[in-house]
C-alpha positions, 0 to 999 in steps of 0.5 A, a space after each residue: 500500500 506504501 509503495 502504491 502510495 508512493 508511486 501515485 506521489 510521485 506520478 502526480 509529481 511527475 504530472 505536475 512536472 510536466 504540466 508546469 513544463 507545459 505551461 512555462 512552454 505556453 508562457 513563453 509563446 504568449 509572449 512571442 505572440 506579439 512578435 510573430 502577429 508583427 512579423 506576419 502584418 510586416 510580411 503581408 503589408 510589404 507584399 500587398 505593397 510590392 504588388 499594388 505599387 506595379 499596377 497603381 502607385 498612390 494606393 501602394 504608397 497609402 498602404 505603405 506609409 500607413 504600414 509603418 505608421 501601425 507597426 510604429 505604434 504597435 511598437 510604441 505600445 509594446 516598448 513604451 520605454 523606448 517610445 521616444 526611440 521609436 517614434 524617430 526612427 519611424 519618422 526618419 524612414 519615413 522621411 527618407 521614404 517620402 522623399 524617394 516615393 512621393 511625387 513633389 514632396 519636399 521636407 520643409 513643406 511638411 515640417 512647416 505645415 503639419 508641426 503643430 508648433 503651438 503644442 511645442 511652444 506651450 509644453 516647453 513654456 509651461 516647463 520652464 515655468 513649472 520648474 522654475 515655480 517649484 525652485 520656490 517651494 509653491 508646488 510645496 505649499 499648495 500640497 501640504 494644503 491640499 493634504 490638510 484639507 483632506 486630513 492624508 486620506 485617499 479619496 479626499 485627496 484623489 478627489 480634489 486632484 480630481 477637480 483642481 485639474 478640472 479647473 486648472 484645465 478649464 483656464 489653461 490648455 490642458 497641456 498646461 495644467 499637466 504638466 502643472 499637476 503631475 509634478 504635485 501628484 508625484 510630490 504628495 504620494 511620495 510624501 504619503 506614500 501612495 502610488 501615484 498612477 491613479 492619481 495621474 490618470 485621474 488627472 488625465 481623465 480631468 483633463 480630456 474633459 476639460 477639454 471641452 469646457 471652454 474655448 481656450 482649454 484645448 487646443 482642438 477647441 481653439 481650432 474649431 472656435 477659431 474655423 466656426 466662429 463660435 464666441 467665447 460665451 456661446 462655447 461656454 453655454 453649450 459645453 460647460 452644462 455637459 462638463 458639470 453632468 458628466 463630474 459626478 459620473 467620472 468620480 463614480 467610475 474613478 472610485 469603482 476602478 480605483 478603490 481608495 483601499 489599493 491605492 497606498 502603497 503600504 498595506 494600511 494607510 492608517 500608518 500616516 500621521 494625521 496629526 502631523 501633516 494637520 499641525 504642518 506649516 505650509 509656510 516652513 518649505 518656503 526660503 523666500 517669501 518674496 519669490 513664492 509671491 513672483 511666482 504666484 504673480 508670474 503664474 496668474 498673469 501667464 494664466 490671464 495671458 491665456 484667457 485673453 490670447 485668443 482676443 489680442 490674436 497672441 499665440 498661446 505659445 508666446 503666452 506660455 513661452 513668455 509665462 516661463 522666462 518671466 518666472 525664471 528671471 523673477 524667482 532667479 533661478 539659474 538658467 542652466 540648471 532649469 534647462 538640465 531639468 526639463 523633460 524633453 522627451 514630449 517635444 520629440 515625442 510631439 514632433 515625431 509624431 506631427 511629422 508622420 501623421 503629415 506625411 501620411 496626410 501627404 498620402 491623400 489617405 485622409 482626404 480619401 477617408 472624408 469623401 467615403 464620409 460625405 459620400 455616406 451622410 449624405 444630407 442626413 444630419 444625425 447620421 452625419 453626427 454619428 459618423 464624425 463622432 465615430 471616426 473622430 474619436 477612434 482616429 483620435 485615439 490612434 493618432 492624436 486628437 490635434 492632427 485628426 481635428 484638423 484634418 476634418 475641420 475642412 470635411 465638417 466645414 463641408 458637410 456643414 454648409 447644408 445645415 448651416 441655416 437650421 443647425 450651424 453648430 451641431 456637427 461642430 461641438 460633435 467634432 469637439 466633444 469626440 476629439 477630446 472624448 476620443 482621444 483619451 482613450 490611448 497614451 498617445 491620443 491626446 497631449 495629456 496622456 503623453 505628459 502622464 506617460 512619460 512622466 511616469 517612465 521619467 520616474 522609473 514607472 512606467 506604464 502598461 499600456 493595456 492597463 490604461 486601455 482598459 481603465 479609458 475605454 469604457 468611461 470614454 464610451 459613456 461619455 462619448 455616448 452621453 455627449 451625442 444624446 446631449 448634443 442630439 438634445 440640443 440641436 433637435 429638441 430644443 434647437 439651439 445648435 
């Protein structure tokens, strides 16, 4: 009976054995999945393009400059701490080859024409103040303040990043008010010891719908108030009911994903001091009283600068740029070791990617993407609603929300002119509210989602970009489900758009 007993043991080890072998064997090909499903579009893009580019060019050279464009951000996606790596080496193939295959292309026609210089010029103004305003302890002091009003606990405090990025986005591009709050969300989880990602991809969250706030909160937003003539006011009456509904929504769903129990670091956050950061001196990170004070005054001027850019016809970029040296030569924070530490990862990042979605715009590839549209919608309104709201916040997600927005402002310009007695401004907030909405779904579909991205690689955490597809998807749904019903509302109901 022992002996059979032993033998069954060691049977069962011996299955257990080759079952782990198994599953290890199993493990490894997962991960060789990617790879393989890579290699096999590699091959199957590049031999369809060999054999259409024989019969009929243009098509050839859509296929292949939308192969890189794919195989880029699957790479980004699958690398993501060598995204910036990435992304210029893609662009400069696809440099090299547009120069070859595109009849009259020429360089500097696409560096002027599809970089978005503006987003450039604000992400390195907006640095240079950021770092500058930090050398004078308020980042510091606002934290601690932060940290009293919530007593150190989790869910006060992810709310009130919450809605202090909200607001700040509602004033500020949202580039802006990132690149603001992430620098203060890194600072107090250190101090709490909290895991600072829920807190940055609520402050994403945040910002993708502030996005839509105001006229001067995105830079979509700038573009199509700009190209339809839509007041600062009448912006405001329209988007501004839909961002107060949709608050409560997205805390409820930010709690649900987040439970405020997951988010310290340490198994009980019952080991802070409340009493502690209760009786701290916001006043004790501060050395100087006078250059905390320039700073606050810098800031709020580059802020009023932004609120009236639009209305002195001053590019927000001046206004950041100009923002961050005022603060650098008031606080008097040395040049050199400012400069040393700004990010520079999102400028290549911006560019790479600005360069390769015109290139690709170079293939006619959009163009051809707004006449299937119109040839669609016909005159039918709502339908038109529904198509720009689905193709704008799925390429949003994919490419970015600045360029897509742009490239379609010339196709609801048109599909517009029909409607333009009944419904001028229907088609026009659906393209807002599905970029801004579309484009938080991915890292690298809005500017926020990038900063966020980046800072965390900077900080030795980065980012699963699975995680983060599966934590926007499904409120970016909602959202966008809820904002076609409001909008629909809106224009057929009451008749205001």
């Amino acid at each position: 009976m022992t002996k059979n007993l032993s033998d069954t043991s060691s049977g069962d080890e011996r299955k257990r054995s080759f079952f782990t072998q198994r599953i290890n064997r199993q493990w490894l090909r997962s991960h060789r999945v990617f790879e393989i499903f890579l290699i096999i579009i590699l091959l199957g893009f590049f031999s369809f393009f060999l054999i259409l580019y024989s019969f009929n060019s243009r098509i050839g050279n859509i296929l292949l400059f939308s192969l890189i464009f794919i195989i880029t951000f699957l790479l980004v996606a699958r690398f993501h701490h060598l995204q910036i790596t990435i992304i210029l080496i893609a662009c400069s193939i696809s440099l090299l080859l547009a120069g070859f295959l595109l009849e009259s292309f020429q360089w500097g026609h696409v560096v002027d024409h599809y970089m978005e210089w503006e987003v450039l010029a604000v992400v390195f103004g907006m640095s240079i103040l950021v770092e500058a305003t930090a050398e004078t302890g308020l980042f510091d002091w606002l934290i601690i303040r932060m940290m009293q009003v919530s007593k150190g606990e989790v869910f006060p405090l992810f709310i009130m990043t919450f809605l202090l990025t909200l607001t700040l986005s509602t004033v500020l591009a949202n580039v802006t008010a990132m690149i603001l709050i992430s620098s203060m969300i890194f600072t107090a989880c250190q101090a709490l010891d909290y895991d600072p990602i829920p807190f940055l991809l609520a402050a994403v969250l945040a910002t993708d719908l502030a996005g839509m706030a105001t006229l001067i909160s995105s830079l979509p937003a700038i573009l199509v108030g700009t190209t339809a003539g839509i007041g600062f006011i009448e912006f405001l009456l329209v988007s501004l009911p839909f961002v107060i509904i949709s608050i409560p929504i997205c805390i409820i769903y930010l709690r649900k994903f987040f439970p405020p129990e997951k988010i310290p670091l340490r198994e009980k956050s019952d080991g802070i001091d409340t009493e502690m950061i209760i009786s701290l001196d916001p006043w004790g990170v501060i050395e100087s009283k006078k250059q905390f004070y320039l700073a606050a005054l810098s800031m709020g001027v580059t802020i009023i600068g932004f609120a009236f850019a639009q209305f002195l016809t001053i590019p927000i970029g001046v206004v950041a740029i100009i923002g961050g040296i005022l603060t650098m030569v008031l606080t008097g924070t040395d040049e050199n070791t400012l400069l040393s530490r700004l990010n520079w990862g999102p400028l290549l990042f911006f560019g790479g990617l600005f360069i390769l979605v015109g290139i690709l715009e170079e293939t006619n590839i959009l163009i051809e993407l707004a006449t299937w549209l119109k040839a669609i919608s016909g005159e039918d309104l709502l339908l038109s609603g529904v198509l720009i709201l689905i193709i704008t916040a799925i390429f949003s997600g994919v490419l970015d929300n600045i360029p897509v927005t742009a490239a379609l402002l010339p196709v609801v310009k048109d599909m517009n002119l029909i409607h333009i007695e009944s419904h001028p401004l229907y088609l026009w907030f659906i393209l807002i509210f599905s970029g801004a909405l579309g484009g938080g779904w991915t890292p690298f579909g809005s500017a926020a989602g990038i900063l966020a991205v980046s800072s965390l690689a900077k900080r030795g955490r980065p980012l699963n970009f699975k995680f983060f597809i599966i934590c926007f998807v499904p409120i970016s749904v909602i959202l966008l489900i809820m904002g076609g019903i409001y909008l629909s509302f809106l224009a057929f109901i009451l008749e205001v758009i």
